[in-house]
ROGUNU-198829 format. One record per atom (N, C-alpha, C): residue in one letter; atom name; x, z, y. Coordinates in steps of 0.05 Angstrom, whole numbers. Layout:
> a|CA|X|Z|Y
...
***
This chain:
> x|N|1010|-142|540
> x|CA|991|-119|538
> x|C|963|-127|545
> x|N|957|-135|572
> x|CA|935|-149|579
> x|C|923|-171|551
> x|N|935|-186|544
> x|CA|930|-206|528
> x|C|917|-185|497
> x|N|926|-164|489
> x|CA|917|-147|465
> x|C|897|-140|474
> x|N|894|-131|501
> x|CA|871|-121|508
> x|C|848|-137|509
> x|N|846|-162|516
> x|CA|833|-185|513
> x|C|822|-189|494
> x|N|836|-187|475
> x|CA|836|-201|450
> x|C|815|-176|432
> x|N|823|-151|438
> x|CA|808|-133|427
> x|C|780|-124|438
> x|N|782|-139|462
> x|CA|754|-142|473
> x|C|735|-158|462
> x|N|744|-171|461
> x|CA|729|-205|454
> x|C|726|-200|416
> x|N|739|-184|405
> x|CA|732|-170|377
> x|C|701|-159|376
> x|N|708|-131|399
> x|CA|683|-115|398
> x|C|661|-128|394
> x|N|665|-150|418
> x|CA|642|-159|432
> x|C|622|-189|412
> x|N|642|-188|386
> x|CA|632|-203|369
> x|C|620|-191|355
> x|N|634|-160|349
> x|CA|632|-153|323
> x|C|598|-146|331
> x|N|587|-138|362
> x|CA|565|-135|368
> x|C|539|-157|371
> x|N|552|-184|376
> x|CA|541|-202|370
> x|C|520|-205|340
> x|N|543|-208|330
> x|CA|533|-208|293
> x|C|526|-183|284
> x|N|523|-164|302
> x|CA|504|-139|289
> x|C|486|-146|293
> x|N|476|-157|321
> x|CA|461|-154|334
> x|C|441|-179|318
> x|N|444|-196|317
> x|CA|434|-212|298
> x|C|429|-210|273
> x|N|446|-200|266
> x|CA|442|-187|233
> x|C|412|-166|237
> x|N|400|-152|249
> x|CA|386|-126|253
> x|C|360|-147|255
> x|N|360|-170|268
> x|CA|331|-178|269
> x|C|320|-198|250
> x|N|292|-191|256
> x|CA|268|-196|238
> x|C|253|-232|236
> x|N|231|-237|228
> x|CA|224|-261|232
> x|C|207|-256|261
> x|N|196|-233|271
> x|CA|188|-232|289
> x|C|210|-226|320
> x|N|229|-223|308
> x|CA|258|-223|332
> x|C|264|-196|339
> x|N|259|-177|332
> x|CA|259|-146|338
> x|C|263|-132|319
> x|N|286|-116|322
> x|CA|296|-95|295
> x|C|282|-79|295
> x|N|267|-72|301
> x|CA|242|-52|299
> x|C|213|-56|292
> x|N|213|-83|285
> x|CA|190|-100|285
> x|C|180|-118|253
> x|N|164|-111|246
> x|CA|156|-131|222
> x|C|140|-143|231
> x|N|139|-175|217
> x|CA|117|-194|219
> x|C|103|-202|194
> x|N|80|-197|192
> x|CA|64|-190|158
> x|C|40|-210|168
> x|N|38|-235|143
> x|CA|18|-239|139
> x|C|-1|-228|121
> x|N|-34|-222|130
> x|CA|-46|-220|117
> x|C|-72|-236|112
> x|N|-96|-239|94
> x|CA|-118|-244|94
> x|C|-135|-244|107
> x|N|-157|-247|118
> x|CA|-182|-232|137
> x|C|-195|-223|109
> x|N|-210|-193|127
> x|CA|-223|-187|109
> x|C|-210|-150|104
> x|N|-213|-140|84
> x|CA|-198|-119|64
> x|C|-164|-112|72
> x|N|-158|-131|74
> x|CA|-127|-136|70
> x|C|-117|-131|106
> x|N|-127|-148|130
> x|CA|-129|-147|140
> x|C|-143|-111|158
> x|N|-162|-105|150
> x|CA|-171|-82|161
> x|C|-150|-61|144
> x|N|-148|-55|123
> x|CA|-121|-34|116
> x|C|-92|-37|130
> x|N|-88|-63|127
> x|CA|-60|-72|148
> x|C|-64|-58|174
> x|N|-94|-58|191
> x|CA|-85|-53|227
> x|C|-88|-20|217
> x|N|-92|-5|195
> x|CA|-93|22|188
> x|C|-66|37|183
> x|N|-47|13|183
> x|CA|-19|15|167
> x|C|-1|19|190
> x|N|-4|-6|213
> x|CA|-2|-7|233
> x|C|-4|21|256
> x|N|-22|27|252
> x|CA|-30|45|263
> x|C|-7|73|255
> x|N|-8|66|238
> x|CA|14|97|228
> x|C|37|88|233
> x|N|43|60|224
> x|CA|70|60|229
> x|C|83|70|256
> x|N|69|59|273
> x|CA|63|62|306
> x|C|84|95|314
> x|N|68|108|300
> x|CA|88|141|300
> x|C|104|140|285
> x|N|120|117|268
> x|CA|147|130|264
> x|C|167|105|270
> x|N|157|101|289
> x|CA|180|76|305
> x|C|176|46|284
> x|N|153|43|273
> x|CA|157|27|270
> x|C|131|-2|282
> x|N|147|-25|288
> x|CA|122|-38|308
> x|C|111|-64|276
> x|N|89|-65|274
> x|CA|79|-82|264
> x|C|65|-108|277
> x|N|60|-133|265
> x|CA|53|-155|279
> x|C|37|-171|257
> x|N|25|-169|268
> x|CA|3|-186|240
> x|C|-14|-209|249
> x|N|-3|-227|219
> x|CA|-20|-247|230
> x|C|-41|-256|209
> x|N|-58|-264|215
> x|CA|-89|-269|199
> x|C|-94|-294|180
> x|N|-92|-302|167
> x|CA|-93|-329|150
> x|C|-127|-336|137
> x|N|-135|-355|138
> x|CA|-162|-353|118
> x|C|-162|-369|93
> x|N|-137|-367|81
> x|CA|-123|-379|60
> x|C|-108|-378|44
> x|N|-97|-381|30
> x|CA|-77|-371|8
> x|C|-50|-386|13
> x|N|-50|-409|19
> x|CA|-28|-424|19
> x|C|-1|-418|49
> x|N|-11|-415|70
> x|CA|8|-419|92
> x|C|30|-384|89
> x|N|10|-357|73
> x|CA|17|-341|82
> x|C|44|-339|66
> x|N|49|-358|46
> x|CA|74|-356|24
> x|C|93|-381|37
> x|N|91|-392|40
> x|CA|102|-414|64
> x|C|112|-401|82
> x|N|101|-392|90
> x|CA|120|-376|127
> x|C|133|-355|122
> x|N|121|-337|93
> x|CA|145|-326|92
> x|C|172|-334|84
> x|N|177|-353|67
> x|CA|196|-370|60
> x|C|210|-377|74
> x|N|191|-391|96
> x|CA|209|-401|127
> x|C|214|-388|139
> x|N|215|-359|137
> x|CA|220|-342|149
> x|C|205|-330|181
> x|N|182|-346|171
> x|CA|165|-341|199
> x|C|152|-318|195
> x|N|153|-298|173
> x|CA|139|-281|163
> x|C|170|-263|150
> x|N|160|-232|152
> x|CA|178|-214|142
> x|C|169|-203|111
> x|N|137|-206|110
> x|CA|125|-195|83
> x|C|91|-209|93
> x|N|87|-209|69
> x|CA|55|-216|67
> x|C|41|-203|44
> x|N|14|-191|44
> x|CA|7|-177|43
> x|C|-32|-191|28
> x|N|-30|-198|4
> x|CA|-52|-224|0
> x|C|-66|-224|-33
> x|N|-35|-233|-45
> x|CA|-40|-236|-73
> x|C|-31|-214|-95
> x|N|-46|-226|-116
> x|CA|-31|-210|-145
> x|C|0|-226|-157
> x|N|6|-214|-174
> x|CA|23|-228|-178
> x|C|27|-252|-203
> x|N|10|-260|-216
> x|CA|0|-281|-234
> x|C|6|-298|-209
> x|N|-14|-304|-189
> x|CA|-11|-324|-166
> x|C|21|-329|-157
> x|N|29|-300|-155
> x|CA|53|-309|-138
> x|C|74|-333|-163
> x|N|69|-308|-188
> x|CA|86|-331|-202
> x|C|89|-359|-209
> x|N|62|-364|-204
> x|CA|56|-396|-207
> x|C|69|-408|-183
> x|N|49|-399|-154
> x|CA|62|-409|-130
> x|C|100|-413|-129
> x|N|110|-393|-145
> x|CA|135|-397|-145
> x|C|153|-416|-155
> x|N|141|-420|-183
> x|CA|141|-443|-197
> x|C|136|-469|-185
> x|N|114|-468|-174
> x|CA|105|-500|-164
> x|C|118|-504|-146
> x|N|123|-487|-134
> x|CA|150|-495|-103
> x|C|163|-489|-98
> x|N|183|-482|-120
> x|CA|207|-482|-122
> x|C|224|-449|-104
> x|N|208|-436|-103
> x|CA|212|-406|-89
> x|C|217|-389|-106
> x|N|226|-368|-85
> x|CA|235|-346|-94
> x|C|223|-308|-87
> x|N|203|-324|-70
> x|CA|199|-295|-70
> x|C|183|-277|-88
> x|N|194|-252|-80
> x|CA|187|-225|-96
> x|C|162|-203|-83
> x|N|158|-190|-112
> x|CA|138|-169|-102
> x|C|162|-145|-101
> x|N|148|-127|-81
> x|CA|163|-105|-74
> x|C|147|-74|-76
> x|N|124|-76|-83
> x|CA|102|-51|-81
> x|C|68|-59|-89
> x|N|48|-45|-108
> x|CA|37|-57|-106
> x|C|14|-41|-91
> x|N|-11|-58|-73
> x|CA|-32|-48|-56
> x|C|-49|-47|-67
> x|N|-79|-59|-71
> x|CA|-101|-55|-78
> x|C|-107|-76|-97
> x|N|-133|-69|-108
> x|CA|-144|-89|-127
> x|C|-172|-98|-121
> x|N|-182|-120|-125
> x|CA|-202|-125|-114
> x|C|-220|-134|-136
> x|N|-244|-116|-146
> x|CA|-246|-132|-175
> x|C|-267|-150|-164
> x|N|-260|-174|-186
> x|CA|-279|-194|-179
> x|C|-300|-200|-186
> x|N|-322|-207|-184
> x|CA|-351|-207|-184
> x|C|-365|-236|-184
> x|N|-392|-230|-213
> x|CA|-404|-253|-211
> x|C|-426|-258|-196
> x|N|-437|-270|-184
> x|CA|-460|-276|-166
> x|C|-479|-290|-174
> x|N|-500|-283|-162
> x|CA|-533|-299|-162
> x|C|-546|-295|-144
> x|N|-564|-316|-140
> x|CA|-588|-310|-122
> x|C|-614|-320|-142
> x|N|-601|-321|-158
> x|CA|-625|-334|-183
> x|C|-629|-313|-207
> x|N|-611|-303|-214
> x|CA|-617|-287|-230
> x|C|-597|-261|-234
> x|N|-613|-239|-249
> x|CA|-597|-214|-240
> x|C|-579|-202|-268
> x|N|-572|-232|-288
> x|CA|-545|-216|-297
> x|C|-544|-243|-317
> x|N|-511|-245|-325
> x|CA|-511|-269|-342
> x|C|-519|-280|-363
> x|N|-531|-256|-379
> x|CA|-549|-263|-405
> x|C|-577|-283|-394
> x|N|-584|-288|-365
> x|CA|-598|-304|-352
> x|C|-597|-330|-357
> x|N|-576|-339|-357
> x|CA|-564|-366|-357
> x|C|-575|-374|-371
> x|N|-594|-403|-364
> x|CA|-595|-425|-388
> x|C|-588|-456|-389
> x|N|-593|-469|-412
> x|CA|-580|-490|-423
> x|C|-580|-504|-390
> x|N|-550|-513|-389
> x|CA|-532|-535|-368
> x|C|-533|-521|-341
> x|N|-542|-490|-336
> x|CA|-542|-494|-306
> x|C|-507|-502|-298
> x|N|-506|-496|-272
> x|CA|-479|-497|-264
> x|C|-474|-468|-251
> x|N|-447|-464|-270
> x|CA|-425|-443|-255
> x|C|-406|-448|-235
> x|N|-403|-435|-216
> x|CA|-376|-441|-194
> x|C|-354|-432|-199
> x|N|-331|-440|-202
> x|CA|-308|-419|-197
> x|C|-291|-436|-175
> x|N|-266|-405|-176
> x|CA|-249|-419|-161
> x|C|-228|-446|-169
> x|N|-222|-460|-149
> x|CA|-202|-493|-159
> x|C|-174|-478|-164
> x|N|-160|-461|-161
> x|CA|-142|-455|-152
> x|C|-140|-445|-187
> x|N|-107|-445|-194
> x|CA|-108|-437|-225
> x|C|-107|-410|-230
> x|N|-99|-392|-221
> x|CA|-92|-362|-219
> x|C|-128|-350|-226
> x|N|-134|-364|-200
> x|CA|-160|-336|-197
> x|C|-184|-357|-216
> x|N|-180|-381|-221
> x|CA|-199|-399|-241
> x|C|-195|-381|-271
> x|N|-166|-376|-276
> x|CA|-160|-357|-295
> x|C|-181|-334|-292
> x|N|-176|-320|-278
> x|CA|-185|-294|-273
> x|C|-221|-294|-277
> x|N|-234|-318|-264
> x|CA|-257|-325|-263
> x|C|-262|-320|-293
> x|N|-248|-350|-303
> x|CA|-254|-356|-338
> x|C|-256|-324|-356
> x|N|-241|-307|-351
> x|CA|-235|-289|-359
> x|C|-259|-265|-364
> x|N|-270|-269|-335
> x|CA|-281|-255|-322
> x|C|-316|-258|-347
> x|N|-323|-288|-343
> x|CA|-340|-301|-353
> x|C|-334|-294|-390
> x|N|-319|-300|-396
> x|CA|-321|-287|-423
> x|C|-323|-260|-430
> x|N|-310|-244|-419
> x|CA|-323|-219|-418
> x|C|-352|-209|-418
> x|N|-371|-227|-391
> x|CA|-395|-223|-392
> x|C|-408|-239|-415
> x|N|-394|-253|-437
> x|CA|-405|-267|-452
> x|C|-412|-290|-452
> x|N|-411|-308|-429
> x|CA|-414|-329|-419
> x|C|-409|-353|-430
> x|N|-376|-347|-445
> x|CA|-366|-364|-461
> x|C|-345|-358|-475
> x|N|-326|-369|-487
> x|CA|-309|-357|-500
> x|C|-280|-374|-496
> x|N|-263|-364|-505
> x|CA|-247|-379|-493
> x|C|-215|-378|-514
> x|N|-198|-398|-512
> x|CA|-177|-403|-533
> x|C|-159|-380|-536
> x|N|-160|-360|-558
> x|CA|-151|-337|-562
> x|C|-111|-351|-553
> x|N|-102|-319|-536
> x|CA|-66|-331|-535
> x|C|-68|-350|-506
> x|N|-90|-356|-490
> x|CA|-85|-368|-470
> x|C|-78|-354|-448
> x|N|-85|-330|-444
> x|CA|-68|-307|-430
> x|C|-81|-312|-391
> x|N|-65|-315|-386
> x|CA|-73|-313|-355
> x|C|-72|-344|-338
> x|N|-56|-356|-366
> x|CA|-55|-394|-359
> x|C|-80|-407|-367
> x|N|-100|-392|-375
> x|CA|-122|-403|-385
> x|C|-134|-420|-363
> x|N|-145|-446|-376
> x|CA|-158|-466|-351
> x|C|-186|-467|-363
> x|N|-212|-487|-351
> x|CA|-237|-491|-371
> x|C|-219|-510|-394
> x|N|-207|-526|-391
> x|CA|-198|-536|-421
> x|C|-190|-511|-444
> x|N|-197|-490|-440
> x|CA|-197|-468|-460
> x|C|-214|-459|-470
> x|N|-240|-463|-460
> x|CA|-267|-458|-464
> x|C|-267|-472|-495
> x|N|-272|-447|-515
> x|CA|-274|-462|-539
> x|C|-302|-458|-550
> x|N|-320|-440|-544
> x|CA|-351|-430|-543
> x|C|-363|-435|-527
> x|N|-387|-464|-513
> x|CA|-396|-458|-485
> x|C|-427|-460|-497
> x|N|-440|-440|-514
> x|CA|-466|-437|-525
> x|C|-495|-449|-508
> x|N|-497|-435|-482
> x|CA|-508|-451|-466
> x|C|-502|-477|-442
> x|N|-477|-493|-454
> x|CA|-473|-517|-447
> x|C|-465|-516|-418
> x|N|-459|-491|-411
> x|CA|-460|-479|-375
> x|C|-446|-513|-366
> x|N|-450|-521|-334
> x|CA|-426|-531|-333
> x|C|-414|-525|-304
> x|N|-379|-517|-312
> x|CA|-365|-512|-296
> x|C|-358|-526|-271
> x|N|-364|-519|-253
> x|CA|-363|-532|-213
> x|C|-339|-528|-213
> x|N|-321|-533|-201
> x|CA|-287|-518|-190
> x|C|-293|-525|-157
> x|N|-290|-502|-145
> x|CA|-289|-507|-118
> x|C|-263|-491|-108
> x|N|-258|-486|-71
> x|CA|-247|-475|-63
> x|C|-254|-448|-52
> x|N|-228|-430|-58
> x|CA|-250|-403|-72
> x|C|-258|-395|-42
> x|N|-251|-399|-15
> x|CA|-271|-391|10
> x|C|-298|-403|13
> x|N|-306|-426|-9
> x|CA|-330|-444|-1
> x|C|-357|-434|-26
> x|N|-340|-417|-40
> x|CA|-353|-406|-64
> x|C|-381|-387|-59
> x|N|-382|-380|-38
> x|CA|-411|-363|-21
> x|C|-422|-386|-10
> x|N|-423|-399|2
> x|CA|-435|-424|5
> x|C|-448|-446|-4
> x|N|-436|-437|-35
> x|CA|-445|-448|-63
> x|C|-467|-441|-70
> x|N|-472|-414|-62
> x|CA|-492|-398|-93
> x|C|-519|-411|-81
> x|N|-533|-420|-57
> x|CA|-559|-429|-68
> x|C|-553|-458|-94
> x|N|-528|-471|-88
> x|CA|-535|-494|-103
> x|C|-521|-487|-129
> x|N|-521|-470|-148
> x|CA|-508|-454|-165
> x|C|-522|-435|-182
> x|N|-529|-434|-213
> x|CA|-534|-412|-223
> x|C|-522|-385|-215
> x|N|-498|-388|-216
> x|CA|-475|-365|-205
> x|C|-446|-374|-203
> x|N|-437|-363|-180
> x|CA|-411|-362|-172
> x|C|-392|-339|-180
> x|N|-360|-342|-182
> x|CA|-351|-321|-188
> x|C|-334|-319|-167
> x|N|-333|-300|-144
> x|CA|-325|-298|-121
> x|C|-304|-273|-124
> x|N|-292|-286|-104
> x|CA|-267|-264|-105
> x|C|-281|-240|-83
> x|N|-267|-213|-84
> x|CA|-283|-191|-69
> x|C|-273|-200|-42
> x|N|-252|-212|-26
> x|CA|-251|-208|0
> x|C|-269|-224|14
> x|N|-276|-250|-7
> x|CA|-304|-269|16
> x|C|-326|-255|18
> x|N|-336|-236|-11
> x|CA|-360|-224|-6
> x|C|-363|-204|18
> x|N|-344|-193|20
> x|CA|-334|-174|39
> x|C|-338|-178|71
> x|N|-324|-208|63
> x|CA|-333|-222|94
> x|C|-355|-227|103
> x|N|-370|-232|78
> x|CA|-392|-251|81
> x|C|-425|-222|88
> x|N|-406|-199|86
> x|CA|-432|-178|98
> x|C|-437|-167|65
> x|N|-429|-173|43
> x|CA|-447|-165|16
> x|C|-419|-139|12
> x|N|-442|-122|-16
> x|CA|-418|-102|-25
> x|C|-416|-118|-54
> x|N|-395|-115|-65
> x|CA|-386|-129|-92
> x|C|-401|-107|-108
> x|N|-411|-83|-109
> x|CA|-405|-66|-126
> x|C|-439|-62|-129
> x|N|-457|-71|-116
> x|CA|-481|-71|-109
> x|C|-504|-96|-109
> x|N|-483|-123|-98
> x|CA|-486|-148|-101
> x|C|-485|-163|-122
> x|N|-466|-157|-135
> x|CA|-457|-169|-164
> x|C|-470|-172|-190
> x|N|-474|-183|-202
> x|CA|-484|-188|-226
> x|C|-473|-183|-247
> x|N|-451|-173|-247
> x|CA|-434|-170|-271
> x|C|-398|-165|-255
> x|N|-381|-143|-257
> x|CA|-362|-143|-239
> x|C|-341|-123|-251
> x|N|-318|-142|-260
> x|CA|-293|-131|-269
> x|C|-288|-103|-271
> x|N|-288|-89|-292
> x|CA|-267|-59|-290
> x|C|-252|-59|-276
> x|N|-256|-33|-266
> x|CA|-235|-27|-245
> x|C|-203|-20|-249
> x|N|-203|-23|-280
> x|CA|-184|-18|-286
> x|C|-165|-46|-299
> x|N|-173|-66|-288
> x|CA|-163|-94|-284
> x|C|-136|-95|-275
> x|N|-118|-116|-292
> x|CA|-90|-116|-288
> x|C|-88|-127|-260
> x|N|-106|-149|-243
> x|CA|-92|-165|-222
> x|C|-92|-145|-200
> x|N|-68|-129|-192
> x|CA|-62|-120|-171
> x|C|-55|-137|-145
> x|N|-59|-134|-125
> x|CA|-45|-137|-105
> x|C|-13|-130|-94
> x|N|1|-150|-84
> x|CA|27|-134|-79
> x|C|37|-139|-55
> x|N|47|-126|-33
> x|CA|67|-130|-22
> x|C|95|-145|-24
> x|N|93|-173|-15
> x|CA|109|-187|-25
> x|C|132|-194|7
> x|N|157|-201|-2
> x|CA|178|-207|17
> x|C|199|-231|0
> x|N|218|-236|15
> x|CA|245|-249|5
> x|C|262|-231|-3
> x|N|279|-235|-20
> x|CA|302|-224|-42
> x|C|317|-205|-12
> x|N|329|-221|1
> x|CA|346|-210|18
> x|C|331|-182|37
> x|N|308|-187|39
> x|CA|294|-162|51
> x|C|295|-145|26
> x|N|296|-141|10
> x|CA|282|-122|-7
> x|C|288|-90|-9
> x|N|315|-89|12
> x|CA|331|-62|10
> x|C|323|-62|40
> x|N|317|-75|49
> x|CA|316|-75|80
> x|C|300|-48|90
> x|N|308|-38|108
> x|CA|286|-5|118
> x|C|264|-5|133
> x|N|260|-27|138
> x|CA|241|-35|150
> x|C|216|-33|128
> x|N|225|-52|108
> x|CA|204|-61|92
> x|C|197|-24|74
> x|N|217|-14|60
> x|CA|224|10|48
> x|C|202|34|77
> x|N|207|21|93
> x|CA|178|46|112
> x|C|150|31|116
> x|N|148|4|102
> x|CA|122|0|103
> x|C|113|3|79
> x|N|122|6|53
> x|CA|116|11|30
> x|C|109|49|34
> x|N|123|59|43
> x|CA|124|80|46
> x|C|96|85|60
> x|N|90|83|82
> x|CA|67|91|104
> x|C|38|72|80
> x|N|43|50|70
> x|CA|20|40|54
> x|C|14|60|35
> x|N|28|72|15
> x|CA|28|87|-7
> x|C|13|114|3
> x|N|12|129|23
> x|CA|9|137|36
> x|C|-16|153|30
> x|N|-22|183|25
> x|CA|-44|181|22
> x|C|-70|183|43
> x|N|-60|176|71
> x|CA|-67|180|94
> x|C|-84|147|85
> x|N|-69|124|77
> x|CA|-90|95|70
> x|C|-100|106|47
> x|N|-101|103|31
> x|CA|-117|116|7
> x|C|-146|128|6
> x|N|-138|156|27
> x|CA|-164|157|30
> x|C|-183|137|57
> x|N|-158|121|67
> x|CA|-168|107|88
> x|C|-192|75|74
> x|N|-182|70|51
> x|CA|-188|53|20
> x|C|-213|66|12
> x|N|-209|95|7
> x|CA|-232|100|-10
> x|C|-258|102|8
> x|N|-248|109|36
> x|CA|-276|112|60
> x|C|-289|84|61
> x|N|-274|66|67
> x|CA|-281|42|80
> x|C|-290|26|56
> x|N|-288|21|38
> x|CA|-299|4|20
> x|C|-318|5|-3
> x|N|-328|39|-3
> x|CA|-346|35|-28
> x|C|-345|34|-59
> x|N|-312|36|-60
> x|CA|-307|28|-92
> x|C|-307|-1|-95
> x|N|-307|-21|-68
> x|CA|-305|-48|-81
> x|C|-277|-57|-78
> x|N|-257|-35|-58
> x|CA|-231|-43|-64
> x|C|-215|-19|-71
> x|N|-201|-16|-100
> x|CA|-200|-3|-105
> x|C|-163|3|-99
> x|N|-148|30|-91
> x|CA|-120|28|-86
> x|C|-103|31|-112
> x|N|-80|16|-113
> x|CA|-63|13|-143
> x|C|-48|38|-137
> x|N|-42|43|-121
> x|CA|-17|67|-119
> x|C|-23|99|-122
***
């Protein structure tokens, strides 16, 4: 008898073990998410998210990146529960190139992107050879190229879609020539630069408004969303299902439309 009883102890007391582990997060707490974000946009809506979550039991933890690369990395390694950064053109490449798997689960804001000068106040300016900046990175160099044909700038290999590189440039009329930098060093550029095409969260940082600053700057009705991204196995998780929830929210929304001016605009 003793011995059943034993035995059905030492059951319970597993079966609580492996709950108990099952329930936690990358940050170690079933009540707890750990979200990378950006500085900047991304960052200031996150401690707004935070904030709400706060009242319905849920604890957020955020950590700050000034980069693109580590915040898809840690979530992978699981040092991260969700990150909170890119569109998803990026993610799909990043996925591709390293062999991952993670998913988008909701999408957040859009940041349209913007051309810059300190030289002149719109791209029909441009003349023969100055130099353009964009980003090194292929996603948002896409987005740049994109961007630049639109304003007329150049033209580019019809069917190249969002994989477009400068090897697509099939019209470059005024001989522009293309810089590739890294897209945080891209404000730093524009004295030595006809114009740069900067993504909205450096301008952001950097004290300017995109929507005011810009020389020429994406519709707002631009496909590259932002998304809330996680691993497969989170995706039903309730954790994540109440931060999608509190983001969507129209309590951030109008928290989006106060704070930024129309230079970040909300997808949801």
């Amino acid at each position: 008898m003793k011995k059943i009883i034993l035995i059905s102890i030492t059951i319970v007391l597993l079966a609580l073990i492996v709950t108990g582990c099952g329930a936690k997060t990358a940050a170690g707490n079933e009540d707890t998410l750990k979200i990378g974000v950006t500085g900047g946009p991304h960052e200031e809506i996150a401690k707004k998210v935070k904030e709400l979550a706060e009242d319905k039991g849920l604890n957020i933890e955020l950590v700050v990146f000034n980069e693109y690369i580590q915040p898809n990395i840690q979530l992978f390694d699981k040092e991260l529960d969700a990150n909170i950064f890119q569109h998803e053109p990026y993610l799909i490449k990043f996925n591709t190139d390293r062999s991952m798997d993670l998913i988008t689960i909701a999408p957040t804001v859009n940041f349209p992107m913007g051309i810059y000068s300190d030289k002149i106040a719109s791209p029909s300016e441009l003349v023969e050879g100055q130099q353009v900046a964009v980003p090194n990175d292929s996603t948002n160099q896409a987005r740049a190229l994109i961007l630049l044909e639109t304003a007329g700038v150049i033209k580019l290999r019809e069917g190249a879609g969002t994989a477009v590189t400068v090897r697509d440039i099939v019209e470059n009329p005024k001989n522009i020539k293309i810089v590739e930098l890294e897209a945080p060093m891209l404000i730093r550029a524009l004295p030595d630069v006809a114009v740069a095409v900067i993504n909205t969260n450096f301008i952001i940082e950097a004290g300017m408004n995109p929507v005011e600053d810009s020389i020429f700057i994406e519709d707002k009705n631009s496909p590259w969303v932002n998304h809330i991204v996680t691993r497969p196995e989170l995706e039903e998780d309730v954790r994540i299902k109440k931060l999608v929830e509190i983001y969507h929210s129209s309590e951030i929304r109008q928290f989006i439309e106060e704070s930024f001016g129309g230079a970040v605009v909300s997808a949801f």
